[in-house]
C-alpha positions in Angstrom: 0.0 0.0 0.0 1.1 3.6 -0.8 3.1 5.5 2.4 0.9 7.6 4.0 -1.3 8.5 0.5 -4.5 8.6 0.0 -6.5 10.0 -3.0 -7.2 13.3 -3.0 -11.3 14.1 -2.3 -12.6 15.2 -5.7 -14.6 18.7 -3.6 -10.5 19.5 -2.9 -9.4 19.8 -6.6 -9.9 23.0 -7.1 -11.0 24.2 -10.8 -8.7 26.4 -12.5 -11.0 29.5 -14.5 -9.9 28.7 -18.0 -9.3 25.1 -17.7 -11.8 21.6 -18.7 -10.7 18.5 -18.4 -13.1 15.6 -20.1 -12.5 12.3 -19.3 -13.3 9.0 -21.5 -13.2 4.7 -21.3 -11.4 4.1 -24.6 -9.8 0.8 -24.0 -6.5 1.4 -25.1 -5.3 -1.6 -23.3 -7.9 -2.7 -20.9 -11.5 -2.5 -20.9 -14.0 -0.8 -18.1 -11.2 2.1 -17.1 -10.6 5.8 -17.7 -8.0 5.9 -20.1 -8.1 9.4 -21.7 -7.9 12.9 -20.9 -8.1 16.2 -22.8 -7.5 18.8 -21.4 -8.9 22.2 -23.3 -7.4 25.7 -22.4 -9.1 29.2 -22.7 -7.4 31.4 -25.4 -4.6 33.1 -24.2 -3.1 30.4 -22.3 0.6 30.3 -21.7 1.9 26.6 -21.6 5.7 25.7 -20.4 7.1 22.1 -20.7 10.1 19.7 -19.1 10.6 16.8 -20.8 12.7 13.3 -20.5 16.0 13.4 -21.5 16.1 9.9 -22.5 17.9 9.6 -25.8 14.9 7.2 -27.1 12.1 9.2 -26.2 8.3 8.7 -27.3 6.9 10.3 -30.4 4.7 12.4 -28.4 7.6 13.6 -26.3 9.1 14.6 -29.7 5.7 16.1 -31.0 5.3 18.4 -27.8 8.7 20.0 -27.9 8.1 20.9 -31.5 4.6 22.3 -30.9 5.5 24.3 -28.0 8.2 25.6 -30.2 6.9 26.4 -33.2 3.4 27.9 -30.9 5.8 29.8 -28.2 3.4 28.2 -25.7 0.1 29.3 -27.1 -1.5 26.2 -26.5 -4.9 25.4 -26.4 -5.5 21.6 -25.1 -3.4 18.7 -24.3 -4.7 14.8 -24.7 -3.2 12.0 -22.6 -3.6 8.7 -23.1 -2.7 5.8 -21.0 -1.8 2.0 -21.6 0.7 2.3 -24.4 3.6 4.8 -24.2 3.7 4.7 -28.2 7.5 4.4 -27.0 10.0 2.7 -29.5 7.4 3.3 -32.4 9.5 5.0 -35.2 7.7 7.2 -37.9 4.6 5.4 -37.4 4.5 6.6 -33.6 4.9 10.1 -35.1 2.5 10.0 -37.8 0.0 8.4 -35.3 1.0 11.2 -32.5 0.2 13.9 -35.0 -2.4 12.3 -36.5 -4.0 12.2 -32.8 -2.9 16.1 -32.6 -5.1 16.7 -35.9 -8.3 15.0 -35.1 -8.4 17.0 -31.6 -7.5 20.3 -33.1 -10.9 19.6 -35.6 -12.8 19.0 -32.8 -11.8 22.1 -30.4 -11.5 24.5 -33.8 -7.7 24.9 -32.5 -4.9 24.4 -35.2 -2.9 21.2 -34.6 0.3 22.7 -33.4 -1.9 24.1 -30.5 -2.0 20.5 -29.0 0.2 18.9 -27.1 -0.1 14.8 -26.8 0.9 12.6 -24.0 1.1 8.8 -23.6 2.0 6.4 -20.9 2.3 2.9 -20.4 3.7 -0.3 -22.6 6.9 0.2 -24.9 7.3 -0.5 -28.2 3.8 -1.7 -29.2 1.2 0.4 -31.6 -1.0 2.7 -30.8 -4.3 1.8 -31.0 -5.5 4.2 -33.2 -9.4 3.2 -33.8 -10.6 3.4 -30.1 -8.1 6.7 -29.4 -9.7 8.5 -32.1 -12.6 7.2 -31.0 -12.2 8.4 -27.4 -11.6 12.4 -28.5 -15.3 12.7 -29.2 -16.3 11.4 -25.8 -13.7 13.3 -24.2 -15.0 17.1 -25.8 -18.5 16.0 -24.6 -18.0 15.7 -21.5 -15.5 18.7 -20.8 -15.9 20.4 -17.5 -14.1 22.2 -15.5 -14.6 20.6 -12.1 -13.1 16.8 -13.4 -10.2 17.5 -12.1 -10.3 14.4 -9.9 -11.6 12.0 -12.6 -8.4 13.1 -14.9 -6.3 12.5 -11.7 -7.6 8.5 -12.2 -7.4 8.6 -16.0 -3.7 9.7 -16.1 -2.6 6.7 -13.7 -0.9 3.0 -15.0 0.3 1.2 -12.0 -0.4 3.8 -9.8 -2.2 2.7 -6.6 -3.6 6.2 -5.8 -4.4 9.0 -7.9 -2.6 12.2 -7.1 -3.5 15.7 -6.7 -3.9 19.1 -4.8 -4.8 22.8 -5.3 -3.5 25.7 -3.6 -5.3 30.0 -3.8 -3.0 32.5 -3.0 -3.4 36.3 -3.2 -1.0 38.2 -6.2 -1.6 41.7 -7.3 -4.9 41.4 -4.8 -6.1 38.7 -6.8 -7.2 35.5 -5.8 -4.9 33.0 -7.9 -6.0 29.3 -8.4 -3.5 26.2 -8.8 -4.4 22.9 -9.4 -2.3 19.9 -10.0 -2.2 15.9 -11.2 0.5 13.6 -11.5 0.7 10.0 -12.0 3.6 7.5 -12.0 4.7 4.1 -9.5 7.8 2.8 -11.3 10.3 3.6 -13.7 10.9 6.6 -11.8 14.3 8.8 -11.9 15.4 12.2 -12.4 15.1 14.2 -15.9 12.9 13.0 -15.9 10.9 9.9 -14.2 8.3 7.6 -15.9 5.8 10.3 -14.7 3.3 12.7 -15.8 2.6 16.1 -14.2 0.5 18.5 -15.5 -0.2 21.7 -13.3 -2.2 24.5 -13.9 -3.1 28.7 -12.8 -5.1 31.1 -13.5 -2.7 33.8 -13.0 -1.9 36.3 -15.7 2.1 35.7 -17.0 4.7 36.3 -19.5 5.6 32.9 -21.3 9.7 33.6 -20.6 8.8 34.3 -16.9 6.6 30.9 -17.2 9.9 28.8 -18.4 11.7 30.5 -15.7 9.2 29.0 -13.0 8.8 25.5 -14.6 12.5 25.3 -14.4 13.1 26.2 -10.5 9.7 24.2 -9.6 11.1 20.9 -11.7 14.9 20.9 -9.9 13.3 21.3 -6.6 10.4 18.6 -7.0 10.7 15.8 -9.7 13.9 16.0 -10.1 14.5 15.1 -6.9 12.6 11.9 -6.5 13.6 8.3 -7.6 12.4 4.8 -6.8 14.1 2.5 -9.1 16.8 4.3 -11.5 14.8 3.8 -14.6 14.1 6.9 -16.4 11.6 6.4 -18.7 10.7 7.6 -22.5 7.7 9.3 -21.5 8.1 12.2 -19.1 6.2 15.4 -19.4 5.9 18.1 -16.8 3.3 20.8 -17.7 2.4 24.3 -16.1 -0.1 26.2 -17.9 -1.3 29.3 -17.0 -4.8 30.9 -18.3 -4.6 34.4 -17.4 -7.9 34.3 -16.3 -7.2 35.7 -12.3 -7.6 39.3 -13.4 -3.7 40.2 -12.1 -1.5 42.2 -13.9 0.9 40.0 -15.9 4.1 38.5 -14.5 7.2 39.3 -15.8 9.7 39.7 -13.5 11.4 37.1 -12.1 12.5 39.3 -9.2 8.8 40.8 -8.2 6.8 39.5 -5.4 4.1 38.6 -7.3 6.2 36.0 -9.3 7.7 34.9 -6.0 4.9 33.9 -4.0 3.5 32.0 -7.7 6.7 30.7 -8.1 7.0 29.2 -4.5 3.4 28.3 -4.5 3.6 25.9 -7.9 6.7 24.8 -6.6 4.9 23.2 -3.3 2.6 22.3 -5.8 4.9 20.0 -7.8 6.6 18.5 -5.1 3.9 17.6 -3.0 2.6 15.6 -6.4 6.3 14.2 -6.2 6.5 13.1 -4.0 2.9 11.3 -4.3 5.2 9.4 -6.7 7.8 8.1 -4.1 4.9 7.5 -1.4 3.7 5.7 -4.2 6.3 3.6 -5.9 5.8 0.1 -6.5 5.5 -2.0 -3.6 6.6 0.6 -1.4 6.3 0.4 2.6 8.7 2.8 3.3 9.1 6.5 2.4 13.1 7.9 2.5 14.4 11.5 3.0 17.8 11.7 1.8 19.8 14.9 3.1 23.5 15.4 2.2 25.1 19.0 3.8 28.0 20.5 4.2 29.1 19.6 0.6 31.7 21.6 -1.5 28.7 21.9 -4.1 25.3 21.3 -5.3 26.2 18.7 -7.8 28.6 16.3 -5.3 25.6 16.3 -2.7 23.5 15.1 -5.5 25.8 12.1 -6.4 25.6 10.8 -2.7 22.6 11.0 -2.3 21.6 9.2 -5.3 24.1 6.6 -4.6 21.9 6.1 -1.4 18.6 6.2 -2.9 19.3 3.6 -5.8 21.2 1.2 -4.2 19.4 -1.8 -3.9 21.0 -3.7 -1.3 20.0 -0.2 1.0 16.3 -0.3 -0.6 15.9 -4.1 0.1 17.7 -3.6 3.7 15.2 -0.9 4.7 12.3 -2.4 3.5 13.6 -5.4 6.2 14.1 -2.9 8.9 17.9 -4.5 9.0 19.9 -1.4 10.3 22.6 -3.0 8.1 23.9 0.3 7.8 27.4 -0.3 6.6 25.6 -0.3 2.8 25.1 3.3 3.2 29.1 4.2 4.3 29.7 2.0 1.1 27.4 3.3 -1.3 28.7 7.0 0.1 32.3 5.6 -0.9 31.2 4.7 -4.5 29.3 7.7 -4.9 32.3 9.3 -6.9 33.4 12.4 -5.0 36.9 11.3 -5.3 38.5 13.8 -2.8 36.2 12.7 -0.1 37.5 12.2 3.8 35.7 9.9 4.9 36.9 10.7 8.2 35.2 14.2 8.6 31.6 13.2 7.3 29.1 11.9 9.6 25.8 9.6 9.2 22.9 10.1 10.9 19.6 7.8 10.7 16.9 10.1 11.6 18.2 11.9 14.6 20.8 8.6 15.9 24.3 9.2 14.4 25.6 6.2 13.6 29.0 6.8 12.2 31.8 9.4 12.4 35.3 9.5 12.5 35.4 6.9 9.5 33.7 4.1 11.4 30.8 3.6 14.1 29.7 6.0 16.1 31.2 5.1 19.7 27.7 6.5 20.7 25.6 4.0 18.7 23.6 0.8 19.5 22.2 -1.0 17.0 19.0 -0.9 19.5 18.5 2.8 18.4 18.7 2.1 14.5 16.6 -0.5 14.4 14.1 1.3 16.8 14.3 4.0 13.2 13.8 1.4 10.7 11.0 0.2 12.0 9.2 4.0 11.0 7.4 3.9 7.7 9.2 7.6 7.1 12.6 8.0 7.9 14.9 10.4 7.0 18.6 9.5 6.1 21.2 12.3 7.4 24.7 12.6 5.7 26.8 15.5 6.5 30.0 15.9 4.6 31.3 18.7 6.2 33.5 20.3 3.6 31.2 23.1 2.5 27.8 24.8 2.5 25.8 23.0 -0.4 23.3 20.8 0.2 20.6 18.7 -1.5 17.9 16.5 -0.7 15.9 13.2 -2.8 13.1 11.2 -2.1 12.9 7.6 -2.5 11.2 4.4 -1.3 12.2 1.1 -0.3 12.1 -2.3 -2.7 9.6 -5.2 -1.5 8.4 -8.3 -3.0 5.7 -6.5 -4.4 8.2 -4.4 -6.8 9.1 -7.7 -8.2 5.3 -9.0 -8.7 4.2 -5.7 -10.4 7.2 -5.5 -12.9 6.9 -8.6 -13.9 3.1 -9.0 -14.2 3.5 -5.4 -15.9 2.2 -7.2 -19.4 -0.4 -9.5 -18.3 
Protein backbone atom coordinates (compact mmCIF):
# COMPACT_ATOMS: atom_id res chain seq x y z
CA UNK A 1 0.00 0.00 0.00
CA UNK A 2 1.09 3.63 -0.79
CA UNK A 3 3.07 5.47 2.39
CA UNK A 4 0.90 7.62 4.03
CA UNK A 5 -1.32 8.50 0.52
CA UNK A 6 -4.53 8.63 0.02
CA UNK A 7 -6.52 9.97 -2.99
CA UNK A 8 -7.24 13.29 -2.97
CA UNK A 9 -11.32 14.07 -2.35
CA UNK A 10 -12.64 15.25 -5.70
CA UNK A 11 -14.58 18.70 -3.56
CA UNK A 12 -10.50 19.54 -2.91
CA UNK A 13 -9.45 19.82 -6.57
CA UNK A 14 -9.85 22.99 -7.09
CA UNK A 15 -11.03 24.25 -10.80
CA UNK A 16 -8.69 26.40 -12.45
CA UNK A 17 -10.97 29.45 -14.48
CA UNK A 18 -9.92 28.74 -18.01
CA UNK A 19 -9.31 25.10 -17.70
CA UNK A 20 -11.82 21.64 -18.65
CA UNK A 21 -10.71 18.55 -18.38
CA UNK A 22 -13.12 15.60 -20.10
CA UNK A 23 -12.49 12.35 -19.31
CA UNK A 24 -13.26 9.03 -21.52
CA UNK A 25 -13.23 4.73 -21.34
CA UNK A 26 -11.45 4.14 -24.57
CA UNK A 27 -9.82 0.82 -24.03
CA UNK A 28 -6.49 1.36 -25.11
CA UNK A 29 -5.30 -1.56 -23.27
CA UNK A 30 -7.87 -2.73 -20.87
CA UNK A 31 -11.53 -2.45 -20.93
CA UNK A 32 -13.99 -0.75 -18.14
CA UNK A 33 -11.16 2.08 -17.10
CA UNK A 34 -10.61 5.83 -17.74
CA UNK A 35 -8.01 5.92 -20.13
CA UNK A 36 -8.13 9.42 -21.66
CA UNK A 37 -7.94 12.94 -20.85
CA UNK A 38 -8.10 16.16 -22.83
CA UNK A 39 -7.53 18.85 -21.37
CA UNK A 40 -8.86 22.20 -23.25
CA UNK A 41 -7.36 25.72 -22.38
CA UNK A 42 -9.10 29.20 -22.71
CA UNK A 43 -7.45 31.43 -25.41
CA UNK A 44 -4.56 33.08 -24.15
CA UNK A 45 -3.14 30.44 -22.26
CA UNK A 46 0.57 30.25 -21.73
CA UNK A 47 1.92 26.65 -21.57
CA UNK A 48 5.66 25.70 -20.43
CA UNK A 49 7.11 22.14 -20.68
CA UNK A 50 10.10 19.74 -19.08
CA UNK A 51 10.64 16.77 -20.85
CA UNK A 52 12.66 13.27 -20.53
CA UNK A 53 16.02 13.41 -21.53
CA UNK A 54 16.11 9.94 -22.53
CA UNK A 55 17.92 9.65 -25.83
CA UNK A 56 14.89 7.23 -27.11
CA UNK A 57 12.12 9.24 -26.21
CA UNK A 58 8.27 8.74 -27.26
CA UNK A 59 6.90 10.33 -30.39
CA UNK A 60 4.66 12.43 -28.40
CA UNK A 61 7.57 13.57 -26.35
CA UNK A 62 9.13 14.61 -29.72
CA UNK A 63 5.67 16.06 -30.95
CA UNK A 64 5.35 18.38 -27.79
CA UNK A 65 8.73 19.97 -27.87
CA UNK A 66 8.14 20.86 -31.52
CA UNK A 67 4.60 22.29 -30.86
CA UNK A 68 5.49 24.29 -28.00
CA UNK A 69 8.19 25.59 -30.17
CA UNK A 70 6.93 26.44 -33.22
CA UNK A 71 3.42 27.87 -30.87
CA UNK A 72 5.83 29.83 -28.18
CA UNK A 73 3.43 28.20 -25.68
CA UNK A 74 0.11 29.29 -27.08
CA UNK A 75 -1.55 26.22 -26.49
CA UNK A 76 -4.88 25.44 -26.38
CA UNK A 77 -5.48 21.59 -25.13
CA UNK A 78 -3.37 18.75 -24.31
CA UNK A 79 -4.72 14.76 -24.67
CA UNK A 80 -3.15 12.00 -22.61
CA UNK A 81 -3.61 8.66 -23.13
CA UNK A 82 -2.68 5.82 -20.98
CA UNK A 83 -1.82 1.99 -21.58
CA UNK A 84 0.69 2.33 -24.35
CA UNK A 85 3.62 4.79 -24.25
CA UNK A 86 3.69 4.72 -28.21
CA UNK A 87 7.50 4.43 -27.04
CA UNK A 88 9.99 2.73 -29.54
CA UNK A 89 7.44 3.26 -32.42
CA UNK A 90 9.51 4.96 -35.18
CA UNK A 91 7.67 7.23 -37.85
CA UNK A 92 4.59 5.37 -37.41
CA UNK A 93 4.52 6.60 -33.57
CA UNK A 94 4.89 10.14 -35.06
CA UNK A 95 2.53 10.04 -37.79
CA UNK A 96 -0.02 8.38 -35.26
CA UNK A 97 0.95 11.17 -32.47
CA UNK A 98 0.16 13.92 -35.01
CA UNK A 99 -2.36 12.30 -36.45
CA UNK A 100 -3.98 12.22 -32.84
CA UNK A 101 -2.92 16.07 -32.63
CA UNK A 102 -5.15 16.70 -35.85
CA UNK A 103 -8.33 14.95 -35.06
CA UNK A 104 -8.42 16.99 -31.63
CA UNK A 105 -7.54 20.28 -33.11
CA UNK A 106 -10.92 19.59 -35.63
CA UNK A 107 -12.80 18.95 -32.81
CA UNK A 108 -11.77 22.05 -30.36
CA UNK A 109 -11.54 24.48 -33.84
CA UNK A 110 -7.68 24.87 -32.54
CA UNK A 111 -4.92 24.43 -35.20
CA UNK A 112 -2.93 21.23 -34.56
CA UNK A 113 0.27 22.70 -33.41
CA UNK A 114 -1.91 24.12 -30.50
CA UNK A 115 -2.02 20.49 -29.01
CA UNK A 116 0.22 18.90 -27.08
CA UNK A 117 -0.11 14.76 -26.76
CA UNK A 118 0.94 12.59 -23.98
CA UNK A 119 1.12 8.77 -23.61
CA UNK A 120 1.99 6.35 -20.87
CA UNK A 121 2.31 2.86 -20.38
CA UNK A 122 3.68 -0.30 -22.62
CA UNK A 123 6.93 0.25 -24.92
CA UNK A 124 7.26 -0.46 -28.25
CA UNK A 125 3.77 -1.65 -29.20
CA UNK A 126 1.24 0.37 -31.58
CA UNK A 127 -0.99 2.65 -30.80
CA UNK A 128 -4.34 1.81 -30.97
CA UNK A 129 -5.50 4.18 -33.20
CA UNK A 130 -9.37 3.16 -33.80
CA UNK A 131 -10.57 3.35 -30.05
CA UNK A 132 -8.08 6.66 -29.39
CA UNK A 133 -9.73 8.45 -32.07
CA UNK A 134 -12.63 7.16 -30.98
CA UNK A 135 -12.24 8.36 -27.35
CA UNK A 136 -11.55 12.44 -28.51
CA UNK A 137 -15.27 12.72 -29.18
CA UNK A 138 -16.30 11.39 -25.76
CA UNK A 139 -13.66 13.31 -24.18
CA UNK A 140 -15.04 17.07 -25.84
CA UNK A 141 -18.46 16.02 -24.60
CA UNK A 142 -18.02 15.67 -21.53
CA UNK A 143 -15.50 18.74 -20.81
CA UNK A 144 -15.93 20.38 -17.49
CA UNK A 145 -14.10 22.23 -15.51
CA UNK A 146 -14.63 20.62 -12.09
CA UNK A 147 -13.12 16.80 -13.36
CA UNK A 148 -10.24 17.51 -12.12
CA UNK A 149 -10.32 14.44 -9.85
CA UNK A 150 -11.63 11.96 -12.61
CA UNK A 151 -8.40 13.13 -14.88
CA UNK A 152 -6.28 12.48 -11.72
CA UNK A 153 -7.58 8.50 -12.22
CA UNK A 154 -7.43 8.64 -16.00
CA UNK A 155 -3.74 9.68 -16.07
CA UNK A 156 -2.65 6.65 -13.72
CA UNK A 157 -0.88 3.04 -15.04
CA UNK A 158 0.30 1.16 -11.98
CA UNK A 159 -0.39 3.76 -9.80
CA UNK A 160 -2.22 2.67 -6.57
CA UNK A 161 -3.59 6.18 -5.83
CA UNK A 162 -4.37 9.01 -7.92
CA UNK A 163 -2.61 12.17 -7.12
CA UNK A 164 -3.54 15.74 -6.72
CA UNK A 165 -3.87 19.10 -4.79
CA UNK A 166 -4.83 22.80 -5.29
CA UNK A 167 -3.53 25.71 -3.58
CA UNK A 168 -5.27 29.95 -3.78
CA UNK A 169 -3.04 32.50 -2.95
CA UNK A 170 -3.35 36.25 -3.19
CA UNK A 171 -0.96 38.15 -6.24
CA UNK A 172 -1.62 41.66 -7.30
CA UNK A 173 -4.93 41.43 -4.83
CA UNK A 174 -6.08 38.67 -6.84
CA UNK A 175 -7.21 35.47 -5.83
CA UNK A 176 -4.86 33.05 -7.88
CA UNK A 177 -5.97 29.33 -8.42
CA UNK A 178 -3.52 26.23 -8.80
CA UNK A 179 -4.36 22.86 -9.36
CA UNK A 180 -2.32 19.90 -10.02
CA UNK A 181 -2.18 15.86 -11.19
CA UNK A 182 0.53 13.62 -11.46
CA UNK A 183 0.71 10.04 -12.03
CA UNK A 184 3.63 7.54 -11.95
CA UNK A 185 4.72 4.08 -9.54
CA UNK A 186 7.80 2.76 -11.30
CA UNK A 187 10.26 3.62 -13.69
CA UNK A 188 10.86 6.63 -11.80
CA UNK A 189 14.30 8.82 -11.85
CA UNK A 190 15.41 12.24 -12.40
CA UNK A 191 15.09 14.16 -15.94
CA UNK A 192 12.88 13.01 -15.92
CA UNK A 193 10.91 9.95 -14.17
CA UNK A 194 8.32 7.57 -15.86
CA UNK A 195 5.80 10.29 -14.72
CA UNK A 196 3.27 12.66 -15.84
CA UNK A 197 2.59 16.07 -14.17
CA UNK A 198 0.49 18.49 -15.45
CA UNK A 199 -0.20 21.68 -13.25
CA UNK A 200 -2.21 24.52 -13.88
CA UNK A 201 -3.11 28.71 -12.84
CA UNK A 202 -5.12 31.05 -13.51
CA UNK A 203 -2.68 33.76 -12.96
CA UNK A 204 -1.93 36.33 -15.68
CA UNK A 205 2.10 35.67 -16.96
CA UNK A 206 4.72 36.31 -19.51
CA UNK A 207 5.62 32.86 -21.26
CA UNK A 208 9.71 33.60 -20.63
CA UNK A 209 8.81 34.26 -16.86
CA UNK A 210 6.64 30.92 -17.24
CA UNK A 211 9.87 28.79 -18.37
CA UNK A 212 11.73 30.47 -15.68
CA UNK A 213 9.18 29.05 -12.99
CA UNK A 214 8.82 25.48 -14.61
CA UNK A 215 12.53 25.32 -14.36
CA UNK A 216 13.08 26.22 -10.51
CA UNK A 217 9.69 24.21 -9.59
CA UNK A 218 11.06 20.94 -11.69
CA UNK A 219 14.89 20.86 -9.88
CA UNK A 220 13.35 21.30 -6.59
CA UNK A 221 10.45 18.61 -7.04
CA UNK A 222 10.69 15.83 -9.67
CA UNK A 223 13.86 16.01 -10.09
CA UNK A 224 14.53 15.06 -6.85
CA UNK A 225 12.59 11.89 -6.49
CA UNK A 226 13.60 8.33 -7.65
CA UNK A 227 12.44 4.82 -6.82
CA UNK A 228 14.07 2.49 -9.08
CA UNK A 229 16.80 4.30 -11.49
CA UNK A 230 14.79 3.78 -14.63
CA UNK A 231 14.13 6.91 -16.40
CA UNK A 232 11.58 6.43 -18.67
CA UNK A 233 10.72 7.62 -22.53
CA UNK A 234 7.67 9.34 -21.54
CA UNK A 235 8.11 12.21 -19.07
CA UNK A 236 6.20 15.45 -19.41
CA UNK A 237 5.87 18.13 -16.77
CA UNK A 238 3.33 20.84 -17.75
CA UNK A 239 2.40 24.31 -16.09
CA UNK A 240 -0.12 26.15 -17.86
CA UNK A 241 -1.25 29.33 -16.96
CA UNK A 242 -4.84 30.90 -18.29
CA UNK A 243 -4.56 34.40 -17.43
CA UNK A 244 -7.88 34.34 -16.34
CA UNK A 245 -7.20 35.70 -12.32
CA UNK A 246 -7.59 39.26 -13.45
CA UNK A 247 -3.67 40.23 -12.09
CA UNK A 248 -1.49 42.23 -13.88
CA UNK A 249 0.89 40.04 -15.95
CA UNK A 250 4.12 38.48 -14.50
CA UNK A 251 7.25 39.29 -15.84
CA UNK A 252 9.70 39.70 -13.47
CA UNK A 253 11.37 37.15 -12.08
CA UNK A 254 12.52 39.32 -9.18
CA UNK A 255 8.82 40.75 -8.18
CA UNK A 256 6.82 39.50 -5.42
CA UNK A 257 4.06 38.57 -7.33
CA UNK A 258 6.17 36.05 -9.32
CA UNK A 259 7.67 34.87 -6.01
CA UNK A 260 4.89 33.86 -3.97
CA UNK A 261 3.53 31.99 -7.74
CA UNK A 262 6.66 30.69 -8.07
CA UNK A 263 7.04 29.23 -4.54
CA UNK A 264 3.43 28.25 -4.53
CA UNK A 265 3.57 25.87 -7.85
CA UNK A 266 6.66 24.76 -6.61
CA UNK A 267 4.90 23.20 -3.29
CA UNK A 268 2.61 22.33 -5.83
CA UNK A 269 4.87 20.05 -7.76
CA UNK A 270 6.60 18.50 -5.07
CA UNK A 271 3.87 17.56 -2.96
CA UNK A 272 2.55 15.64 -6.38
CA UNK A 273 6.29 14.24 -6.24
CA UNK A 274 6.48 13.14 -3.96
CA UNK A 275 2.87 11.26 -4.33
CA UNK A 276 5.21 9.39 -6.65
CA UNK A 277 7.84 8.09 -4.07
CA UNK A 278 4.89 7.53 -1.39
CA UNK A 279 3.68 5.70 -4.16
CA UNK A 280 6.34 3.57 -5.89
CA UNK A 281 5.84 0.13 -6.52
CA UNK A 282 5.50 -1.97 -3.57
CA UNK A 283 6.58 0.56 -1.42
CA UNK A 284 6.32 0.43 2.64
CA UNK A 285 8.71 2.80 3.34
CA UNK A 286 9.09 6.50 2.40
CA UNK A 287 13.08 7.87 2.54
CA UNK A 288 14.44 11.50 2.99
CA UNK A 289 17.78 11.68 1.79
CA UNK A 290 19.77 14.87 3.07
CA UNK A 291 23.49 15.44 2.16
CA UNK A 292 25.12 19.03 3.83
CA UNK A 293 27.95 20.46 4.19
CA UNK A 294 29.07 19.58 0.64
CA UNK A 295 31.69 21.63 -1.55
CA UNK A 296 28.69 21.86 -4.09
CA UNK A 297 25.26 21.32 -5.29
CA UNK A 298 26.17 18.71 -7.84
CA UNK A 299 28.60 16.32 -5.25
CA UNK A 300 25.62 16.29 -2.69
CA UNK A 301 23.46 15.11 -5.50
CA UNK A 302 25.84 12.11 -6.38
CA UNK A 303 25.60 10.80 -2.70
CA UNK A 304 22.57 11.05 -2.35
CA UNK A 305 21.56 9.24 -5.34
CA UNK A 306 24.13 6.63 -4.58
CA UNK A 307 21.92 6.09 -1.40
CA UNK A 308 18.57 6.16 -2.89
CA UNK A 309 19.26 3.61 -5.83
CA UNK A 310 21.23 1.24 -4.20
CA UNK A 311 19.43 -1.79 -3.85
CA UNK A 312 21.00 -3.67 -1.29
CA UNK A 313 20.03 -0.20 1.01
CA UNK A 314 16.34 -0.30 -0.63
CA UNK A 315 15.87 -4.05 0.07
CA UNK A 316 17.69 -3.62 3.74
CA UNK A 317 15.24 -0.89 4.67
CA UNK A 318 12.31 -2.42 3.51
CA UNK A 319 13.59 -5.41 6.18
CA UNK A 320 14.07 -2.87 8.92
CA UNK A 321 17.89 -4.45 8.97
CA UNK A 322 19.85 -1.44 10.32
CA UNK A 323 22.56 -3.04 8.05
CA UNK A 324 23.95 0.28 7.83
CA UNK A 325 27.41 -0.29 6.60
CA UNK A 326 25.61 -0.28 2.82
CA UNK A 327 25.07 3.29 3.16
CA UNK A 328 29.12 4.16 4.26
CA UNK A 329 29.71 1.98 1.11
CA UNK A 330 27.41 3.34 -1.28
CA UNK A 331 28.72 6.99 0.11
CA UNK A 332 32.27 5.59 -0.87
CA UNK A 333 31.15 4.74 -4.46
CA UNK A 334 29.33 7.69 -4.93
CA UNK A 335 32.29 9.27 -6.93
CA UNK A 336 33.38 12.41 -5.01
CA UNK A 337 36.88 11.30 -5.32
CA UNK A 338 38.54 13.76 -2.78
CA UNK A 339 36.16 12.73 -0.06
CA UNK A 340 37.50 12.25 3.83
CA UNK A 341 35.68 9.92 4.89
CA UNK A 342 36.85 10.66 8.24
CA UNK A 343 35.18 14.21 8.57
CA UNK A 344 31.64 13.23 7.30
CA UNK A 345 29.08 11.90 9.59
CA UNK A 346 25.76 9.57 9.24
CA UNK A 347 22.91 10.06 10.85
CA UNK A 348 19.60 7.78 10.68
CA UNK A 349 16.90 10.14 11.64
CA UNK A 350 18.23 11.94 14.61
CA UNK A 351 20.75 8.65 15.88
CA UNK A 352 24.33 9.19 14.44
CA UNK A 353 25.62 6.20 13.57
CA UNK A 354 29.03 6.81 12.17
CA UNK A 355 31.78 9.38 12.36
CA UNK A 356 35.33 9.54 12.46
CA UNK A 357 35.35 6.88 9.54
CA UNK A 358 33.71 4.11 11.38
CA UNK A 359 30.75 3.55 14.09
CA UNK A 360 29.73 5.99 16.13
CA UNK A 361 31.19 5.07 19.70
CA UNK A 362 27.65 6.46 20.73
CA UNK A 363 25.62 4.04 18.73
CA UNK A 364 23.61 0.77 19.54
CA UNK A 365 22.18 -0.96 16.96
CA UNK A 366 19.01 -0.94 19.48
CA UNK A 367 18.53 2.77 18.43
CA UNK A 368 18.74 2.07 14.52
CA UNK A 369 16.58 -0.53 14.36
CA UNK A 370 14.10 1.29 16.78
CA UNK A 371 14.25 4.05 13.21
CA UNK A 372 13.77 1.43 10.74
CA UNK A 373 10.95 0.21 11.96
CA UNK A 374 9.21 4.04 11.03
CA UNK A 375 7.39 3.91 7.71
CA UNK A 376 9.22 7.60 7.09
CA UNK A 377 12.64 8.01 7.90
CA UNK A 378 14.90 10.44 7.00
CA UNK A 379 18.65 9.48 6.11
CA UNK A 380 21.18 12.33 7.35
CA UNK A 381 24.68 12.62 5.75
CA UNK A 382 26.85 15.52 6.55
CA UNK A 383 30.02 15.87 4.59
CA UNK A 384 31.33 18.67 6.21
CA UNK A 385 33.52 20.29 3.56
CA UNK A 386 31.17 23.12 2.46
CA UNK A 387 27.83 24.80 2.47
CA UNK A 388 25.83 22.99 -0.37
CA UNK A 389 23.26 20.84 0.22
CA UNK A 390 20.63 18.70 -1.54
CA UNK A 391 17.88 16.52 -0.70
CA UNK A 392 15.89 13.23 -2.78
CA UNK A 393 13.15 11.21 -2.08
CA UNK A 394 12.85 7.63 -2.53
CA UNK A 395 11.24 4.44 -1.27
CA UNK A 396 12.17 1.09 -0.35
CA UNK A 397 12.07 -2.29 -2.72
CA UNK A 398 9.59 -5.17 -1.54
CA UNK A 399 8.43 -8.33 -2.97
CA UNK A 400 5.66 -6.47 -4.42
CA UNK A 401 8.20 -4.44 -6.80
CA UNK A 402 9.12 -7.71 -8.17
CA UNK A 403 5.32 -9.05 -8.71
CA UNK A 404 4.24 -5.72 -10.41
CA UNK A 405 7.23 -5.46 -12.91
CA UNK A 406 6.94 -8.60 -13.92
CA UNK A 407 3.12 -9.01 -14.23
CA UNK A 408 3.47 -5.40 -15.92
CA UNK A 409 2.17 -7.17 -19.42
CA UNK A 410 -0.39 -9.45 -18.34
Amino acid sequence: MPVNLVAPEAQSLLAVPGVELGIAKANIRKPDRKDMLVIKLAEGSRVAGVFTKNRFCAAPVIVCKEHLFKTNGDIRALVVNTGNANAGTGEAGLEKARTTCNALAELLQVAPEQVLPFSTGVILEPLPMDRLLAGLPQCVANLGGQHWFDAAEAIMTTDIVSKGTSRQITVDGKTVTITGISKGSGMIHPNMATMLGYVATDAAISQSTLAALIDHAVNRSFNCITVDGDTSTNDSFIVAATGKAGNAEINDIGSVEYLALRDAITDVAVELAQAIVRDGEGATKFMTIKVEAGQDVEECRKVAYAIAHSPLIKTAFFASDPNLGRILAAIGYAGVDDLDVNALQLYLGDVLVAENGGRATSYVEEQGAAVMQESEITVRVVLNRGSAEATVWTCDFSYDYVRINADYRS
